[in-house]
C-alpha positions in Angstrom: 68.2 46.4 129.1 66.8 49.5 127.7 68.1 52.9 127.0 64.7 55.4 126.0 65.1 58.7 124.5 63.9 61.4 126.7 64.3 65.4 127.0 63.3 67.8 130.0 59.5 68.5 129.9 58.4 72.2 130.4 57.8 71.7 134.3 61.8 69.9 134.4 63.1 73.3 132.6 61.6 75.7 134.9 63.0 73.4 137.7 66.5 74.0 135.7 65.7 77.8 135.6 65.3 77.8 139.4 68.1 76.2 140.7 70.5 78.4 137.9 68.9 81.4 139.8 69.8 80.2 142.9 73.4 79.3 142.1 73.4 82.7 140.7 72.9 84.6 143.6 74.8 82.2 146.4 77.6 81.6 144.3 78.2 84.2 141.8 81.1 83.6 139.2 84.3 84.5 140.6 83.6 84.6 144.5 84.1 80.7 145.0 86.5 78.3 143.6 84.3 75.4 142.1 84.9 71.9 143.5 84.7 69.0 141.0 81.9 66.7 141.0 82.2 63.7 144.0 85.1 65.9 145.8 82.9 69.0 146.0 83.7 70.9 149.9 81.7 70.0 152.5 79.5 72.9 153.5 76.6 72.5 156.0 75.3 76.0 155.5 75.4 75.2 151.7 73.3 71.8 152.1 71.0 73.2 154.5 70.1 75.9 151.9 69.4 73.5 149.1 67.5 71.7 151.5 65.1 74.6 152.6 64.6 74.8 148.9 63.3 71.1 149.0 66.4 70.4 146.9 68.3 67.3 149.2 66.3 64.0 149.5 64.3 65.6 146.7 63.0 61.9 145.6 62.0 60.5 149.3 58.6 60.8 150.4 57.2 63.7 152.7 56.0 61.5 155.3 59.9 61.3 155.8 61.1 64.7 155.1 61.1 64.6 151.6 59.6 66.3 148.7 57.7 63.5 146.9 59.7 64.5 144.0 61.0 62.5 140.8 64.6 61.0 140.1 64.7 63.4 136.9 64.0 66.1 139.3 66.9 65.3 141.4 68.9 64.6 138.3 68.5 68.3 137.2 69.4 69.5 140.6 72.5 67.5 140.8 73.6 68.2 137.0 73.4 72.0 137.6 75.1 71.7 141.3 78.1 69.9 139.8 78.1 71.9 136.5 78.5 75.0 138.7 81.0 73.5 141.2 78.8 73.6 144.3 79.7 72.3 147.7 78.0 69.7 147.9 79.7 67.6 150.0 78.1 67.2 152.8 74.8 65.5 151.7 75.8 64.0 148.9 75.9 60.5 149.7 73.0 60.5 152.0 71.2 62.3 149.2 72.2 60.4 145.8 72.0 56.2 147.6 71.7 56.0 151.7 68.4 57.7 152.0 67.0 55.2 149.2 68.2 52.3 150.5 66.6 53.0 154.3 63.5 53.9 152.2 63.3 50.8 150.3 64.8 48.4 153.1 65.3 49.5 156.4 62.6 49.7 159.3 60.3 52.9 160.1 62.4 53.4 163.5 65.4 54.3 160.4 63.3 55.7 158.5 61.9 58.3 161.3 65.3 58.1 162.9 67.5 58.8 159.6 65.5 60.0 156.8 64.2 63.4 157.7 67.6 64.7 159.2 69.0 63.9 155.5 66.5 65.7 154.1 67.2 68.4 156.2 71.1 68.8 154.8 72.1 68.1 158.3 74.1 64.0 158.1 76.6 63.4 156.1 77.2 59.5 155.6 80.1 57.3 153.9 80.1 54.2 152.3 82.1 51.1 153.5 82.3 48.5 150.5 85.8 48.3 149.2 88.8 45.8 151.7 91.8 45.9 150.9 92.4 42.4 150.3 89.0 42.3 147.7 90.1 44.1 145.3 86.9 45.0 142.4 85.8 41.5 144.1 83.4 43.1 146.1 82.0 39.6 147.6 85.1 38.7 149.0 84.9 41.1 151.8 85.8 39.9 154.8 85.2 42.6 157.5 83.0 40.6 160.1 80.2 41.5 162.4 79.6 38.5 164.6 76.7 38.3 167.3 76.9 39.6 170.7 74.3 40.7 173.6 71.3 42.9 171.6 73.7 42.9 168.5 77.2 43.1 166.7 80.3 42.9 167.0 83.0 44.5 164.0 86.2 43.6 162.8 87.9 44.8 160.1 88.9 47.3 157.7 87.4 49.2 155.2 89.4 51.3 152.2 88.9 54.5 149.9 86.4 55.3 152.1 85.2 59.1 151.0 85.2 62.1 153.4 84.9 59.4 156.5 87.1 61.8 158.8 84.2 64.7 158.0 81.3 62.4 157.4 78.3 61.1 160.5 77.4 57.9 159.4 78.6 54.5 157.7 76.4 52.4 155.6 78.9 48.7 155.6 78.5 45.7 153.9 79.7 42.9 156.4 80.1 39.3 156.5 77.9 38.3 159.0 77.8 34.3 158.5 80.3 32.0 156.7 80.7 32.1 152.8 78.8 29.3 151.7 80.3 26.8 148.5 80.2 28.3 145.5 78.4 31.3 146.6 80.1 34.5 147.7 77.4 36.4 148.1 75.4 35.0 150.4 75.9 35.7 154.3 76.3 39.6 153.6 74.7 42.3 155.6 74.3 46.1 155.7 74.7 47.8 158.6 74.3 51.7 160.2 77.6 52.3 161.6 78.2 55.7 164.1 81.5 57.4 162.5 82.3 58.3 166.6 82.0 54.7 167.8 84.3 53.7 170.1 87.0 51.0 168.5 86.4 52.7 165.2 89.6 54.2 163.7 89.9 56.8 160.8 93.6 57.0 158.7 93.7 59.2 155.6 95.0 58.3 152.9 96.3 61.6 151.4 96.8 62.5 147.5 100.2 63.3 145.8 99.6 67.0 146.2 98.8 66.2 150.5 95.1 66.8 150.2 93.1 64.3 151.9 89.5 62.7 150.6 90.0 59.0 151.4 90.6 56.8 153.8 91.3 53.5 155.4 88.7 52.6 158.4 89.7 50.1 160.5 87.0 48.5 163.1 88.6 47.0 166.9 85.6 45.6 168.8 83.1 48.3 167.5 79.8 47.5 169.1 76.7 47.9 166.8 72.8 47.6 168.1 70.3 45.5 165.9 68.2 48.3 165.6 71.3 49.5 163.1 71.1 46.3 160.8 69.0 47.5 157.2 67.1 45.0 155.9 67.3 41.3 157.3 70.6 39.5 157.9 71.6 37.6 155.2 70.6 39.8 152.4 73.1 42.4 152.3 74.2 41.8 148.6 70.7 42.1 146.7 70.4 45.5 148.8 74.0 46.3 147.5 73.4 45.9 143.9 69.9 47.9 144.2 72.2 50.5 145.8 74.8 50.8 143.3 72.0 51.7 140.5 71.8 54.8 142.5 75.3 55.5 142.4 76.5 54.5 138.9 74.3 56.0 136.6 74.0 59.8 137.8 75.5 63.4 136.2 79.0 62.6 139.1 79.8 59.9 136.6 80.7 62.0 134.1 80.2 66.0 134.4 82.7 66.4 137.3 85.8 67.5 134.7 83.9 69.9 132.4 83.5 72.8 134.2 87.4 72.9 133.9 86.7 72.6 130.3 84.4 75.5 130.7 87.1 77.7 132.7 90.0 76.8 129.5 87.5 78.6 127.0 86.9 81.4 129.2 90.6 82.5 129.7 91.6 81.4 126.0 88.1 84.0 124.7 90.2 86.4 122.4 93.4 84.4 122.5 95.4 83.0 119.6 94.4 79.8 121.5 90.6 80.3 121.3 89.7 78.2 117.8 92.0 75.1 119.1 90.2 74.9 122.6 86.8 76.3 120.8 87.3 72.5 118.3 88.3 70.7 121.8 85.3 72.1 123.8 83.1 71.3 120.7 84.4 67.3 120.1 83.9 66.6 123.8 80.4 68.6 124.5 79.0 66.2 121.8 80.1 62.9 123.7 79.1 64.8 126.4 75.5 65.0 125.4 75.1 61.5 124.3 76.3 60.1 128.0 74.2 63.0 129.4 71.4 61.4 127.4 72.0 58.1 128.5 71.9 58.7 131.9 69.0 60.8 131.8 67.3 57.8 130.8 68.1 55.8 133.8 66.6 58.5 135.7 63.3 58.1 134.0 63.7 54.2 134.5 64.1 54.7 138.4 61.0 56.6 138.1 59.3 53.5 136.7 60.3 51.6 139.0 62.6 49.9 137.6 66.4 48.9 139.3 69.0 50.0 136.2 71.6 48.1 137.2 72.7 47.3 133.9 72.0 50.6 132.4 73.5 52.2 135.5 76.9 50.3 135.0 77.4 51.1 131.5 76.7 54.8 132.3 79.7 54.6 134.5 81.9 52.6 132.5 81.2 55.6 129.5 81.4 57.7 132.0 85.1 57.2 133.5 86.2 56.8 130.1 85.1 60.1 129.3 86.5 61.4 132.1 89.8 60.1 131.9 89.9 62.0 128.5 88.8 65.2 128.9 92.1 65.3 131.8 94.4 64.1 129.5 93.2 66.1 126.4 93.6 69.2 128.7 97.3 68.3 130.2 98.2 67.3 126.5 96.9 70.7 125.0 98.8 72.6 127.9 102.0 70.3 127.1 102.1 71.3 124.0 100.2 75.1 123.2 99.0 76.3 126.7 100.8 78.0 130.0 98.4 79.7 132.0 99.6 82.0 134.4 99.8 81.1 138.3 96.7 82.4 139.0 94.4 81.0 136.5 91.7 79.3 138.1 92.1 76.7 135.0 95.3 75.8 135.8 94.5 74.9 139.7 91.1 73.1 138.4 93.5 71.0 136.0 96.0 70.0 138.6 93.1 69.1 141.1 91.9 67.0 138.0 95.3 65.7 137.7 96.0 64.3 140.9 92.3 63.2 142.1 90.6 61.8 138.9 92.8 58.7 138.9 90.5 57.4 141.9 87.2 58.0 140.0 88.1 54.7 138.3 87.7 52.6 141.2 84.4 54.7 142.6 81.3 52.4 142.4 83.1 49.6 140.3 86.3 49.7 138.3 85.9 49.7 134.2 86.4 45.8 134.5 84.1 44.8 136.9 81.5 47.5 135.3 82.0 45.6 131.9 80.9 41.9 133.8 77.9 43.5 135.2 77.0 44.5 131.5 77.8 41.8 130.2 75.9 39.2 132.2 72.9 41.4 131.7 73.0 41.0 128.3 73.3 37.4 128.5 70.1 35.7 126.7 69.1 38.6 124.9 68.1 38.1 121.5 70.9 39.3 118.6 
């Protein structure tokens, strides 16, 4: 495991530059309502912008539709699209793991077939790990894809899956033979799953406040070709921890509460409340900066060629701790000092914070599980 201290070279600033510039003049300050971080709107016309500007599947080659560019460089993109409160909804997943893991394992008929439409800002695709009998046990799944004529049949149900009623495409792990003794994770596969397929069924499962981001997929007979199957049979799990380096170690992980930080000292500016929330936005900007820092440098690692997952995971687990927080520093301030008016902008970012941050514990591995991946990386290393 390694953590290396890095910065933004002079090339990685004017990238930053550009895409402030850009935000600047499709989304100036007060004509949108900013979305925060993974629950950002879905907005095809937004995607396909960034994706004109070579800004979505920035890191996949250009014999696929990409822009040859680095993981930092996609890192700056995404830290200034959340930090801004972009809609970027719609590519997101395809963007930050999907695309990568049909790059790195699926065949060139995916590759031609998925990659450059992703690039283009035009799929959006879920992701179908979590059961609800597994728990954080993620190889104890139990959803099933057996063999039938030319390939699969599914059964099942999948659970907190994101945006699946708005989304394309699924990317499943699957059981697709027996567990063997003693080893759970063999006999797990990835497959390419059409959201529209018939047998397929999509139930939200709706916050406290009625708004809808997850839901419970349930598979009845769902038909799936081999030529969906990434990778081979049988090695579903090794592609799934590769995968989850992409998700758990980027700017989502911990940015998506600040900018509601950000909107407190703008409506507190020449307020009797403006030193208290000035000493808050100071003492969390700092641990800000260090996870910032942190998972900056599993960027640069993926741009080794390196797989981070240990570095990945204990971005996360910093991360949601951090996140968790901020939201209850805020609602405590407001508790005691604070009562914005009912049209602060701070006040609805704080109650979307309220009711939706709870589930950005169990995104990409809960604080438990993210502490066991750690930890048996750092098995064997010297003390």
């Amino acid at each position: 495991m390694r953590f290396t201290p890095t910065e933004l070279t002079g090339p990685e600033l004017d990238l930053q530059a550009d895409v402030r510039e850009f935000l600047a003049a499709e989304l100036p300050p007060g004509t949108h309502e900013p979305c925060l971080g993974m629950a950002a709107d879905h907005d095809r016309e937004f995607s396909a912008k960034m994706a004109a500007r070579g800004w979505v599947g920035m890191a996949l080659p250009s014999r696929w539709g990409g822009s040859d560019r680095t993981a930092v460089q996609r890192f700056i993109v995404v830290e200034e699209m959340l930090r801004w409160g972009a809609p970027v909804g719609h590519h997101w997943v395809g963007d930050r793991q999907t695309g990568n893991v049909i790059l790195k394992f699926g065949t060139d008929e995916q590759r031609e077939r998925f990659l450059p439409p992703i690039c283009r800002g035009e799929l959006g695709f879920s992701i179908g790990m979590s059961e609800p009998d597994s728990g954080s046990d993620l190889a104890s799944v139990s959803t099933r894809a057996e063999r039938a004529d030319d390939g699969w049949i599914v059964n099942g149900t999948k659970i907190w899956t994101s945006n699946a009623h708005m989304n394309d495409w699924f990317i499943c792990l699957l059981r697709t033979s027996p567990m063997e003794d003693g080893n759970k994770h063999a006999g797990l596969s990835q497959f390419l799953i059409d959201l529209s397929s018939p047998g397929l069924e999509i139930n939200p499962i709706p916050f406290l406040d009625g708004s809808h981001h997850f839901n419970e997929v349930t598979f009845h007979d769902v038909y799936v070709p081999d030529t969906n199957v990434v990778g081979d049979p049988g090695m579903g799990w090794h592609q799934n921890t590769a995968e989850m380096a992409y998700e758990r170690g980027g700017p989502d992980r911990w940015l998506s509460p600040f900018s509601t930080v950000e909107q407190l000292l703008r409506e507190t500016a020449g307020t009797p409340m403006e030193d208290t929330v000035s000493d808050l936005f100071g003492e969390l900007a700092a641990r800000w900066w260090g996870i910032r820092n942190l998972s900056l440098s599993v960027a640069r690692l993926i741009d080794e060629g390196e797989a981070p997952s240990v570095e990945s995971a204990l971005v996360k687990e910093m991360g949601t701790r951090y996140e968790q927080e901020v939201v209850e520093k805020l609602v405590q301030l407001i508790d005691e000092e604070y009562s914005p008016g009912s049209e602060s902008l701070f006040e609805r970012m704080l109650a979307q914070c309220v009711v939706t941050f709870p589930g950005n514990t169990i995104r990409g591995g809960t604080i438990e599980i993210l502490r066991s991946v750690a930890s048996k990386g750092l098995e064997g290393l010297p003390t």
